[in-house]
C-alpha positions as CSV (number, residue, x, y, z in Angstrom):
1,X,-9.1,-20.3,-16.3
2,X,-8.2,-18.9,-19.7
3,X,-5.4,-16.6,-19.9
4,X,-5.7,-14.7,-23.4
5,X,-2.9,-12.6,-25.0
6,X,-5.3,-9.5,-24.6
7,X,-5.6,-9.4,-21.0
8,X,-2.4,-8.5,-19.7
9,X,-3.7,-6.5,-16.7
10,X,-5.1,-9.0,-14.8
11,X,-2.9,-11.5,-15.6
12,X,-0.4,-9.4,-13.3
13,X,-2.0,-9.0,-10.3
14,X,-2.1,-13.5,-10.8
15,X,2.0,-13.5,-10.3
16,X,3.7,-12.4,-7.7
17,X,3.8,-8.3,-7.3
18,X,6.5,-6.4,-5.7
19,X,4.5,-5.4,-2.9
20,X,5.5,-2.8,-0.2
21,X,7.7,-4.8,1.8
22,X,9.6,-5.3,-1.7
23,X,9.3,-1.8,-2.1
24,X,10.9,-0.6,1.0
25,X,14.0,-3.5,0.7
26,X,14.8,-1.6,-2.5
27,X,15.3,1.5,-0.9
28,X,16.6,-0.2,2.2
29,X,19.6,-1.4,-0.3
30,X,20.0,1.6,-1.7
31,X,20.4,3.7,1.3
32,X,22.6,0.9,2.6
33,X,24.7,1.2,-0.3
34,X,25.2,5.0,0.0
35,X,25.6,5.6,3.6
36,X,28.8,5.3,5.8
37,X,26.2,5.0,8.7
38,X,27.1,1.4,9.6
39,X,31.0,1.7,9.1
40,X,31.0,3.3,12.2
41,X,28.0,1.0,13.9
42,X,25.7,3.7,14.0
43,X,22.0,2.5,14.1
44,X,20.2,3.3,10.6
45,X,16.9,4.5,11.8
46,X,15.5,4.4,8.3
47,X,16.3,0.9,7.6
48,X,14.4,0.0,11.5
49,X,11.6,2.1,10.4
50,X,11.3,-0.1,6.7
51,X,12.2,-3.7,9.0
52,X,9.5,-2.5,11.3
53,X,6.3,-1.7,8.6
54,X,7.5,-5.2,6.9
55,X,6.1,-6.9,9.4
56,X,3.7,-4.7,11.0
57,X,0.6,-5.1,8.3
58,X,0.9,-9.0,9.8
59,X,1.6,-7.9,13.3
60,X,0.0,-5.2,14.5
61,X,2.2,-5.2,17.8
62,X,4.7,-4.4,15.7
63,X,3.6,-0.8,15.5
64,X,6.0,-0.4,18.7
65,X,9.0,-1.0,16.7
66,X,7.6,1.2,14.2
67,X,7.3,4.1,16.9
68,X,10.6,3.4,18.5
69,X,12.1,3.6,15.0
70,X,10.5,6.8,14.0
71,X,11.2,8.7,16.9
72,X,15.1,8.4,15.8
73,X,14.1,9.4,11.6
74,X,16.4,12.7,10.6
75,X,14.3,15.1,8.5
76,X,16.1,14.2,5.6
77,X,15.1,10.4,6.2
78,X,11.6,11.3,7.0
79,X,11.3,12.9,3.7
80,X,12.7,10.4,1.6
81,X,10.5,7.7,2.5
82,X,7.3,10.2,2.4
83,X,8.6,9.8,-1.2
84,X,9.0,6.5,-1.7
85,X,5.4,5.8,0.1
86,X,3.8,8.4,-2.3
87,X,5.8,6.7,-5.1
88,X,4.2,3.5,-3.9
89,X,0.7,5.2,-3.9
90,X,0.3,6.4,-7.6
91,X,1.4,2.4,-8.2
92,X,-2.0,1.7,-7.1
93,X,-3.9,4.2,-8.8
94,X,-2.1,3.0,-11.9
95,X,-2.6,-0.3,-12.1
96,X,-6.5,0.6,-10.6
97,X,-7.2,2.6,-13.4
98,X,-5.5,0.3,-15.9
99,X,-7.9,-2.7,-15.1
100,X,-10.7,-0.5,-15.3
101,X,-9.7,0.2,-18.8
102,X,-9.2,-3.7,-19.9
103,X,-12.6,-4.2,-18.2
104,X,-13.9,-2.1,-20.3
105,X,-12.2,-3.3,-23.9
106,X,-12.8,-6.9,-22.7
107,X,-16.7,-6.4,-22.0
108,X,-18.6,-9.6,-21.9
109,X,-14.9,-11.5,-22.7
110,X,-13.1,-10.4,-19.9
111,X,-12.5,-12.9,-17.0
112,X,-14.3,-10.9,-14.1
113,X,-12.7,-13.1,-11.4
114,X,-9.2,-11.5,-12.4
115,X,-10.5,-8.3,-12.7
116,X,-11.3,-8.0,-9.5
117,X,-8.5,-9.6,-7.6
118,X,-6.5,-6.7,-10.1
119,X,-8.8,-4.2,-8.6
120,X,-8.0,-5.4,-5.1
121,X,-4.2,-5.7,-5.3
122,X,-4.4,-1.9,-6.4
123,X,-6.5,-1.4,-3.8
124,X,-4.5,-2.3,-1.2
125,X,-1.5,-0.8,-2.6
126,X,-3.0,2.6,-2.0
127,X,-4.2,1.5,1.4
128,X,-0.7,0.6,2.2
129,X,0.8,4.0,1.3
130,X,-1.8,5.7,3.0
131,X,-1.0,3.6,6.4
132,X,2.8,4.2,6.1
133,X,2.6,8.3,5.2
134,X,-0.3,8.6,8.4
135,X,2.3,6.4,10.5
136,X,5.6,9.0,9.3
137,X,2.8,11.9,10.2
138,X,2.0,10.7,13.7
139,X,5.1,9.0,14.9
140,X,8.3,10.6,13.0
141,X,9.8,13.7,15.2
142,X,8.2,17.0,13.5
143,X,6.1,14.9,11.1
144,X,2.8,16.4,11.4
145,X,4.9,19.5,9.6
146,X,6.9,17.2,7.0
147,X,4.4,14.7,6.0
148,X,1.0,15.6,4.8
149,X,-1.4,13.3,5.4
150,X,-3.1,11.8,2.1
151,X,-6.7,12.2,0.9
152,X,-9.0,9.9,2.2
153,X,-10.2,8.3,-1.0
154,X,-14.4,9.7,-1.7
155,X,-15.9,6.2,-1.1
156,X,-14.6,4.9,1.8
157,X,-17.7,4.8,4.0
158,X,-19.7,2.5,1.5
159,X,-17.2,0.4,0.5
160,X,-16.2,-0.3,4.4
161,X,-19.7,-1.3,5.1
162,X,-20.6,-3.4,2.1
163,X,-17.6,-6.0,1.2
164,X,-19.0,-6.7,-1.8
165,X,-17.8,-3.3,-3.3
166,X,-14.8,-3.5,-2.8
167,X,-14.0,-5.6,-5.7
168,X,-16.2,-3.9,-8.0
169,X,-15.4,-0.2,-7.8
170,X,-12.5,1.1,-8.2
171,X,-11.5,4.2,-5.3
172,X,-12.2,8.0,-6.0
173,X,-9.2,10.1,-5.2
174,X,-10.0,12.1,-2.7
175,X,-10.9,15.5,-2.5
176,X,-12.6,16.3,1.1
177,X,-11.1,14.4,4.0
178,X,-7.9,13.2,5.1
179,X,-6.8,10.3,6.9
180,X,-6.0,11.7,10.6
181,X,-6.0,8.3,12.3
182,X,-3.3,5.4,12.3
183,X,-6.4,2.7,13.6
184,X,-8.8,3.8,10.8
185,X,-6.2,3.5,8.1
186,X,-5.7,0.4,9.9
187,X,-8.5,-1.3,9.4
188,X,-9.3,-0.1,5.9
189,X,-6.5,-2.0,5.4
190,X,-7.6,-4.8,6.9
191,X,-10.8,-4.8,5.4
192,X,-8.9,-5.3,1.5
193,X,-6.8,-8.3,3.1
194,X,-10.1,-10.1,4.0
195,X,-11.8,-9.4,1.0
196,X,-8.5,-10.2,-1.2
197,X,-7.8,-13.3,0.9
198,X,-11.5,-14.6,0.3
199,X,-11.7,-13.5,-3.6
200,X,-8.4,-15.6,-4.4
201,X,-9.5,-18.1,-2.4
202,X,-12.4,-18.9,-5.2
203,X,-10.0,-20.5,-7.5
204,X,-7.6,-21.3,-5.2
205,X,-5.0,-18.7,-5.5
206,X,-2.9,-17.0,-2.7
């Protein structure tokens, strides 16, 4: 595997990514670091809530500590991290549109094999956002009127029937649906780990 001083775009989603769990330590420090919450032993809700969805994407029984967290979220929490997951979101269309664009100046040069494990890692980063806003939305205490829930991207249906698109076509923000349910956001996600899992698997690379 060549790694050419013109391909920078791929070659990133090849090292390791600061990926949602990263993400949500960040602001896990952050908060930590500004609130007098656990001077006085208080629980931090938020900080349960970000423990919780660290672990839940590898354990779906997790989603009960996810519940229990959220139930306990503060409005002022629950809108904070519907930032940071949105934040988290336009990451992944980002970096999605930006391997498009090296495809494209790298025509018949590129290495397609890292342009599609880029396309993937965007992918999921979306798909991750998506699963933690529809989570806030269902679970948090008034969050179906906080948290809107995001745009289903257009090409969901094909792409979760045919595999092999998924690391060929980049998503189409949405425009017509939303996600409404936690277990179809769910296994959208799933769907991207499997194919991710399998694509790096070609050369060896987890």
């Amino acid at each position: 595997m060549s790694l050419r001083p013109a391909e920078p775009c791929p070659a990133a989603a090849l090292r390791p990514t600061r990926s949602l769990a990263a993400v949500l330590a960040a602001g896990q420090q952050r908060q930590e670091a500004g609130t007098a919450l656990s001077l006085f032993g208080k629980p931090d809700y938020k900080k349960k809530f970000r423990e919780a969805l660290m672990e839940v994407e590898d354990r779906p029984k997790k989603e009960a500590d996810v519940k229990k967290a959220a139930a306990k979220l503060t409005k002022e929490q629950i809108e904070e991290l519907e930032t940071e997951f949105k934040t988290y979101e336009e990451r992944g269309w980002k970096e999605m549109a930006d391997n498009t664009a090296w495809e494209k100046k790298m025509g018949q040069d590129r290495d397609s094999w890292k342009g599609y494990v880029a396309r993937l890692v965007a992918q999921r980063k979306v798909l991750r956002a998506h699963y933690a806003l529809v989570l806030l939305h269902t679970l948090a205490p008034d969050g179906d009127d906080i948290v809107e829930l995001p745009m289903r991207p257009d090409d969901m249906g094909a792409m979760y029937h045919a595999l092999t698109r998924w690391a060929t076509l980049d998503f189409t923000r949405g425009t017509t649906m939303r996600w409404t349910k936690i277990r179809d956001v769910r296994d959208h996600l799933d769907q991207v780990n499997d194919v991710l899992r399998r694509k790096r698997r070609e050369r060896g690379a987890m």
